[in-house]
C-alpha positions as CSV (number, residue, x, y, z in Angstrom):
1,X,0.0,0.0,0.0
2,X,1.3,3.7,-0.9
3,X,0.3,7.0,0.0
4,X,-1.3,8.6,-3.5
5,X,-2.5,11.9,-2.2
6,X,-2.7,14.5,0.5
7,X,-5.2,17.1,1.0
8,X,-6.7,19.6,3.2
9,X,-10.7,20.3,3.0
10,X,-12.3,23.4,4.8
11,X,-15.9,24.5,5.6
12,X,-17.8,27.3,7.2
13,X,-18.8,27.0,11.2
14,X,-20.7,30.1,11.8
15,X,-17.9,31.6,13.7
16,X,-14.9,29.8,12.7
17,X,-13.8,27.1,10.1
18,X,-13.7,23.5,10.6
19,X,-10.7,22.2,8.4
20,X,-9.7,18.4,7.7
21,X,-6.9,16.3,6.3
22,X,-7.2,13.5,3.5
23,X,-4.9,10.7,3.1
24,X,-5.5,8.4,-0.4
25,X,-3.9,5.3,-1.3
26,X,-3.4,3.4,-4.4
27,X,-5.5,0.4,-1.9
28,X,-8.7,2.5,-2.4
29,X,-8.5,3.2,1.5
30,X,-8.8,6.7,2.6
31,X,-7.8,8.1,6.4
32,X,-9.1,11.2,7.8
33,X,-8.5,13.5,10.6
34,X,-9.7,17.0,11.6
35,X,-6.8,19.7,12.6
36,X,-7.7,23.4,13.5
37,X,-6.2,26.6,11.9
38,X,-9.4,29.0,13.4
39,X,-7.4,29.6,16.6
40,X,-4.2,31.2,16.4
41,X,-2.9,28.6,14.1
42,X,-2.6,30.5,11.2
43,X,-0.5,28.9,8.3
44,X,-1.1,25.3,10.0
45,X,-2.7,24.1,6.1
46,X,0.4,25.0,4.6
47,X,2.8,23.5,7.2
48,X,0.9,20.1,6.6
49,X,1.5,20.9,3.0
50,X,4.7,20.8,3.2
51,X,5.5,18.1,5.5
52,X,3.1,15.9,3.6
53,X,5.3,15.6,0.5
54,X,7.7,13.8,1.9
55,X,5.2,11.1,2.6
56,X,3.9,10.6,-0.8
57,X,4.6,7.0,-2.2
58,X,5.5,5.9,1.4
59,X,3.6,2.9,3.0
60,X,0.7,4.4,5.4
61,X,0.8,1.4,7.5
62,X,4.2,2.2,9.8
63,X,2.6,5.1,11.4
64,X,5.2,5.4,14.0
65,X,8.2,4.9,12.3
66,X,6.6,8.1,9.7
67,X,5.7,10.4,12.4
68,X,9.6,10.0,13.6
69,X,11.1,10.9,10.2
70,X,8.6,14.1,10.4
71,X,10.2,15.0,13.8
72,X,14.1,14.4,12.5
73,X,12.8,16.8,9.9
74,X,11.7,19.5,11.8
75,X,13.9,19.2,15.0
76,X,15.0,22.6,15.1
77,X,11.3,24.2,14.9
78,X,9.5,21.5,17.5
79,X,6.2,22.3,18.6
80,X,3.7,24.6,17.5
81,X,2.5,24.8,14.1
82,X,5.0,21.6,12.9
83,X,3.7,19.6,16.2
84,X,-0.5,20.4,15.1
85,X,0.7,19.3,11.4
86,X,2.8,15.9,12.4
87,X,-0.2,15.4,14.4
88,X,-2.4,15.9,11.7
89,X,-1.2,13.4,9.9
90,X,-0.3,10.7,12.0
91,X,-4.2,10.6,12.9
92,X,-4.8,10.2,9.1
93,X,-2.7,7.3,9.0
94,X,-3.8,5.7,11.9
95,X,-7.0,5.8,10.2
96,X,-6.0,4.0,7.3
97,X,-4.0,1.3,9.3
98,X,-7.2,0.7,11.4
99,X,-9.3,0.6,7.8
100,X,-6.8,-1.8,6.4
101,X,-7.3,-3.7,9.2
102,X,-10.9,-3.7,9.2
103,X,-10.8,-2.5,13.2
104,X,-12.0,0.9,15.0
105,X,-9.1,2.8,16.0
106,X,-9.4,1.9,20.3
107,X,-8.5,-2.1,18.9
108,X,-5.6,-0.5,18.0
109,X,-4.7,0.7,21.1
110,X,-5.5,-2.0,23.4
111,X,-8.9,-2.3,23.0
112,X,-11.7,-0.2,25.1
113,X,-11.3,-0.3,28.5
114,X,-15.0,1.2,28.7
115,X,-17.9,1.4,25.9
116,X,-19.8,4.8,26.9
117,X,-18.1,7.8,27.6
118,X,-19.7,10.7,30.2
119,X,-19.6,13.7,28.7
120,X,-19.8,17.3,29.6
121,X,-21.4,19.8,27.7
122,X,-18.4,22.9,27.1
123,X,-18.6,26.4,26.1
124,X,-21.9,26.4,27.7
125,X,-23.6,29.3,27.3
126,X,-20.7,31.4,25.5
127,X,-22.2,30.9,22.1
128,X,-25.1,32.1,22.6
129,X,-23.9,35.6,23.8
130,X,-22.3,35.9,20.5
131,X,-23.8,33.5,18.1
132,X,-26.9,32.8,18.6
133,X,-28.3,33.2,15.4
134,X,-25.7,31.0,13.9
135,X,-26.8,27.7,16.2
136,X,-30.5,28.8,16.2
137,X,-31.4,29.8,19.8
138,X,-32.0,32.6,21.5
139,X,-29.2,34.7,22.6
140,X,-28.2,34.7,25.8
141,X,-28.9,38.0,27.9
142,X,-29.2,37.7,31.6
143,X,-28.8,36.1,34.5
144,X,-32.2,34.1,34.1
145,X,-31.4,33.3,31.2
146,X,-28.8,31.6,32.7
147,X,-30.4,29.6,35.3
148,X,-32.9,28.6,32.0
149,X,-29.7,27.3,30.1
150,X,-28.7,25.1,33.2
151,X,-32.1,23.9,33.6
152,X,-32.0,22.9,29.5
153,X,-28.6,20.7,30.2
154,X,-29.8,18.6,32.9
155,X,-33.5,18.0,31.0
156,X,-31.2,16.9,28.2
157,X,-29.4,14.4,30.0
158,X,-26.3,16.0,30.8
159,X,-24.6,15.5,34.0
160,X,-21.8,18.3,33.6
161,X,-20.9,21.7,32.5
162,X,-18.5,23.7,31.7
163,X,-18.8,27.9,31.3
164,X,-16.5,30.7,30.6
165,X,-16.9,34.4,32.1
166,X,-20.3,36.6,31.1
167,X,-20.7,40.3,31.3
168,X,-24.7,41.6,32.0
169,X,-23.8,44.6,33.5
170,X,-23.9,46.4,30.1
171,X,-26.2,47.2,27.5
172,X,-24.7,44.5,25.8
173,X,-23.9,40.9,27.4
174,X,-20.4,40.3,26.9
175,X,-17.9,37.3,27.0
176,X,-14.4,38.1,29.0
177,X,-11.8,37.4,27.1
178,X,-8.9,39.5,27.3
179,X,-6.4,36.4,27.1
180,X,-7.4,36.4,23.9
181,X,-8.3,39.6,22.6
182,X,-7.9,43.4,23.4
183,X,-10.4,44.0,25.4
184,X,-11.4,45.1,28.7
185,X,-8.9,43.5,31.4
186,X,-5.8,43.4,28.1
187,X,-3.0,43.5,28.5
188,X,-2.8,43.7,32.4
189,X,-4.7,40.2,32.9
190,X,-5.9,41.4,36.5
191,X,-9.5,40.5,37.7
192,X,-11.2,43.2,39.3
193,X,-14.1,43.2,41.8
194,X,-16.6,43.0,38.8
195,X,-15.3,39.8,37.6
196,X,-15.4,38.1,40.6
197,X,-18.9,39.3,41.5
198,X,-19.7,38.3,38.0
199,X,-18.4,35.1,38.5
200,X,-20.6,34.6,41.9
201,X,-23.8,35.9,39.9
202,X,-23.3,33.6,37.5
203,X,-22.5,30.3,38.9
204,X,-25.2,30.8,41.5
205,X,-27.7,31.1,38.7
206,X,-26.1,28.1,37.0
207,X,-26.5,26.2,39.8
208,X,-30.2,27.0,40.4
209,X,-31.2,25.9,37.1
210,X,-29.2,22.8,37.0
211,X,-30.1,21.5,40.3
212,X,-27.5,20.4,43.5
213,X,-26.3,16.7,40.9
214,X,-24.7,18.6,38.2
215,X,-20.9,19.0,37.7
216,X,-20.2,22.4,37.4
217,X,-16.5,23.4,35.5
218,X,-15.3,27.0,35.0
219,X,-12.7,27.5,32.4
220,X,-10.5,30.8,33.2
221,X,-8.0,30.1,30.0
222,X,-5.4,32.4,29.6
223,X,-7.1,35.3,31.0
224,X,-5.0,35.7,34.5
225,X,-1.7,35.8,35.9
226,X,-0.9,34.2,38.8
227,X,-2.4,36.2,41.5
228,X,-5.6,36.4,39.9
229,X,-6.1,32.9,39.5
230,X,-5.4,32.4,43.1
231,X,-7.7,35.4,43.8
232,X,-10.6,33.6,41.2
233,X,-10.2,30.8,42.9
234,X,-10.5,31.6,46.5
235,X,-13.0,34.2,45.9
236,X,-15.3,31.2,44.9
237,X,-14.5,28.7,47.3
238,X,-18.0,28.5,48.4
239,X,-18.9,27.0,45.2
240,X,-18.6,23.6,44.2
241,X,-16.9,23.7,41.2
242,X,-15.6,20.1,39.7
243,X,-12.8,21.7,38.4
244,X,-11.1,25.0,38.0
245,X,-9.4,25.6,34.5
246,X,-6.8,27.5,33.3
247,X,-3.7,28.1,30.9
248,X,-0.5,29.0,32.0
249,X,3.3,27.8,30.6
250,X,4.4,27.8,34.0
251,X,4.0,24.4,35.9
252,X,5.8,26.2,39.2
253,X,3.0,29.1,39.2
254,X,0.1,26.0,38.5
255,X,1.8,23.8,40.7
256,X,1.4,27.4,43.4
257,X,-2.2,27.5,42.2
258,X,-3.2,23.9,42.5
259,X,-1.9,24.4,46.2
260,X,-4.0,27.2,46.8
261,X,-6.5,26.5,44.8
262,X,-10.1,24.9,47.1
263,X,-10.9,23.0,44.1
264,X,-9.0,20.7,41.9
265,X,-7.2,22.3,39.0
266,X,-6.9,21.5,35.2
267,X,-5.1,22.2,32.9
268,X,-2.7,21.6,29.6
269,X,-5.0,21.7,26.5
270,X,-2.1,24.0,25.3
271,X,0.7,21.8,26.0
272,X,2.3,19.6,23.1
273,X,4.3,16.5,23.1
274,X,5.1,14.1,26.5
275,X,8.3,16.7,26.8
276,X,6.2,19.6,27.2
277,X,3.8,17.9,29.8
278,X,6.9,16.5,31.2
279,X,7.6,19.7,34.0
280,X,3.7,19.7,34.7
281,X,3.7,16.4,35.5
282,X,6.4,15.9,37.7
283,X,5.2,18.9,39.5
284,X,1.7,17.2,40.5
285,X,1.0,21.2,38.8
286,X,-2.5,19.4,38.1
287,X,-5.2,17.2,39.0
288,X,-6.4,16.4,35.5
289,X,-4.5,16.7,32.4
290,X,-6.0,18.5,29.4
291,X,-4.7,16.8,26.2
292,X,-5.7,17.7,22.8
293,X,-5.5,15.1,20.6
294,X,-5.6,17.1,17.2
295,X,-2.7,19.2,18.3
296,X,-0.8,16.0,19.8
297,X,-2.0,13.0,17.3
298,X,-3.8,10.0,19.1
299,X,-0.4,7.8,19.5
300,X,1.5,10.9,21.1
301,X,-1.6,11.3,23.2
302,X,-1.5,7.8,24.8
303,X,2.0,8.4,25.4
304,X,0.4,11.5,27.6
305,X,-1.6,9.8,29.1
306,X,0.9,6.9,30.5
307,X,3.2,9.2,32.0
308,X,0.2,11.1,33.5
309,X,-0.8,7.5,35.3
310,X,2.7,7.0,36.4
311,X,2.1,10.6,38.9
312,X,-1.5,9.6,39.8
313,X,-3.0,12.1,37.6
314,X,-6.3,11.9,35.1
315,X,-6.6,12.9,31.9
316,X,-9.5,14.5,30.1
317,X,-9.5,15.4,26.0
318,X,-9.6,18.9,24.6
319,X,-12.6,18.7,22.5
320,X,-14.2,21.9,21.3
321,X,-14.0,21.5,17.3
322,X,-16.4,19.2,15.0
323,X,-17.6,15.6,15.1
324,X,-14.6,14.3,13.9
325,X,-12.4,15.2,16.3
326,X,-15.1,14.3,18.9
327,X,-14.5,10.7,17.4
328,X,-10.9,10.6,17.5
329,X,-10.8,12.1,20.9
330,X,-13.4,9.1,22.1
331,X,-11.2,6.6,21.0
332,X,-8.6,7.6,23.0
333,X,-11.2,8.4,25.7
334,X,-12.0,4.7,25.4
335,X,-8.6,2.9,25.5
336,X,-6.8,5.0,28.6
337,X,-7.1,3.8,32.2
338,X,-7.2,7.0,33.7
339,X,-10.0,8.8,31.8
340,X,-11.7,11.4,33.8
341,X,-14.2,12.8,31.5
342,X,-14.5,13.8,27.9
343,X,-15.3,17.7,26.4
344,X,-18.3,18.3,23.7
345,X,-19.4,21.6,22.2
346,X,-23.7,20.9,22.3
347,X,-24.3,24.2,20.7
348,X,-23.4,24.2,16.9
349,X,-24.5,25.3,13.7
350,X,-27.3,23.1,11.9
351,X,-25.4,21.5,9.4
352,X,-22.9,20.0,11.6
353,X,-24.4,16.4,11.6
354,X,-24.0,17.0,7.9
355,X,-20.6,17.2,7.6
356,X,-19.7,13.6,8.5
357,X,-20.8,9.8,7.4
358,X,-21.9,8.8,11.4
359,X,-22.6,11.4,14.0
360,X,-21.3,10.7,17.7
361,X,-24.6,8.8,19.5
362,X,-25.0,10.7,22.7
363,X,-27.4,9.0,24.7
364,X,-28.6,10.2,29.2
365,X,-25.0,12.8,28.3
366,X,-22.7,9.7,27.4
367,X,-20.9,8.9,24.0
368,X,-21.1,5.2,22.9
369,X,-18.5,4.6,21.3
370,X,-18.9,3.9,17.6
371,X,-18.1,0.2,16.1
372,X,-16.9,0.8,12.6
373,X,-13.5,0.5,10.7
374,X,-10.8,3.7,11.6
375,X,-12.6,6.3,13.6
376,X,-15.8,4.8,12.6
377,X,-17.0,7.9,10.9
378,X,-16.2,9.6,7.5
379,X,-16.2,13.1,6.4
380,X,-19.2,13.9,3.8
381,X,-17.3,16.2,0.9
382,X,-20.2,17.0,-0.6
383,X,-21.4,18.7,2.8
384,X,-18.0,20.2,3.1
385,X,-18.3,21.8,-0.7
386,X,-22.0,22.5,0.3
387,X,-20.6,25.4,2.9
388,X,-17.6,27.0,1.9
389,X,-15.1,29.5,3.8
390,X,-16.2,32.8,4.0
């Protein structure tokens, strides 16, 4: 078997793009996997591009012994853009060694240690301040329209959460985001009295429409320094919060804030490779580890995950992009010991279903895991075609 062709398809997703890689072979088996450019990964089709002719009229099937010529190759740039592209790929071909095998990608590695998967529903309620019209629901504008959304995840069957920071002290509701964009908070990354309040405003109402069962999660991301997480987190220590998360390259400053901190700590969905989880790790700077399997590729990511078991630590996915990706990330959900519990984005636009052969089954806010050859779902071009980049 030879690699024939590599490409890289792209659609419209409301408020980002949803891109995928193609890998053909003159055996009339195709591999997929999703990567992400929408996100400060600007250029990351063209890296792939580049890497992936070295791989054309190579056998598919030694995925490992690949992926290591594509790091000899790029040794002096590691990480970053060239980590999301190897990773890119060597999901692709794991793919096609699972469809030439005639296996779902878990049998590959191991086999499942579990068939159903709790999920927890992420981004919840930041969407709908922003995008509302995009997934087709109202937008979100208060705080009772707050308790209403939690209310909405636990009559759907959900059994967790997960929220980022809202603004209705304004004429307009607002996401806080200045770790990302310059906006109120940038560049200083301090919280002030207002975010904290609105913090306590808003996982109060959460709480009230969800009910005293559901696992609440608040995701800070890169929006602090040091002090202010530590400030975030004590200022809310009379909520139960499952988990506190947040972004930071420095595993002594998490490791400070995990000590502090009156509720457990996650963290790494920005963190490549088992040498950049390496410092995090040994530092117990976390009580569940945040790997993204896109950015990391599904082989890499068990590799993760092992050293994360050897230091007593979970591991959850990073999960916030299409279908796809939901699949490859349940796979890897499936086969690890130490699973903790896996990330879905609920609210999308209509035609995601669309975009691939078999949608994940969620059934009571669990994902069975699918049964069919490679990641047990395809990607439908003809949706892809049918909504372009804008």
């Amino acid at each position: 078997m030879k690699i024939t062709k590599i490409e890289d398809l792209h659609c419209n997703a409301g408020w980002r793009n949803l891109s995928f890689l193609k890998i053909e072979t003159d055996a009339g088996i195709t591999g997929w996997s999703e990567f992400n450019e929408s996100y400060g990964s600007v250029g990351l089709s063209a890296v792939i591009a580049g890497l992936s002719k070295l791989l054309i009229g190579a056998d598919p099937r030694p995925v490992e012994r690949l992926t290591a010529q594509l790091y000899a190759k790029t040794r002096q740039a590691p990480g970053g853009l060239i980590q999301q592209a190897i990773a890119a790929i060597e999901n692709a071909l794991v793919d096609i060694k699972a469809r030439a095998l005639g296996i779902p990608v878990y049998e590959l590695l191991g086999g499942p240690v579990r068939d159903r998967l709790r999920l927890y529903w992420s981004h919840c309620g930041s969407y709908r301040i922003d995008h509302a019209t995009a997934i087709g629901v109202p937008p979100l504008t208060d705080l009772a329209g707050v308790r209403r959304l939690g209310a909405e995840v636990r009559e759907r069957g959900f059994t967790a959460l997960k929220t980022n920071i809202f603004f209705f002290d304004d004429d307009q509701p607002a996401l806080f985001m200045p770790g990302f964009t310059a906006s109120a908070g940038w560049p200083e990354l301090n919280p002030s009295r207002r975010v904290i309040a609105a913090l306590d405003q808003q996982l109060s109402a959460l709480r009230r429409g969800a009910g005293t069962e559901m696992d609440i999660m608040l995701d800070l991301n890169f929006n602090f320094k040091t002090e202010g997480y530590m400030r975030i987190a004590e200022a809310l220590a009379a909520h139960d919060i499952f988990w506190l998360e947040l972004d930071t390259m420095d595993a002594a400053a998490l490791a400070l804030i995990r000590g502090r901190s009156p509720h457990p700590v996650a963290s790494g969905e920005s963190l490549f490779h088992r040498r950049g989880f390496k410092e995090f790790l040994y530092r117990q700077a976390m009580d569940v580890a945040i790997v993204d399997v896109p950015w990391n590729g599904i082989l890499e990511s068990m590799k993760i995950a092992a050293a994360a078991e050897a230091h007593e630590i979970n591991v959850a996915p990073h999960n916030f992009y299409g279908h796809l990706s939901s699949m490859m990330s349940a796979h890897f959900c499936a086969a690890i010991g130490n699973f903790r519990i896996m990330e879905i984005d609920i609210d999308d636009v209509p035609w995601k279903d669309d975009l691939v052969t078999v949608s994940p089954d969620i059934q009571d806010g669990h994902l069975h895991l699918p049964t069919g050859p490679g990641w047990g779902t395809e990607i439908n071009e003809a949706a892809v075609r049918a909504h372009p980049v804008t």
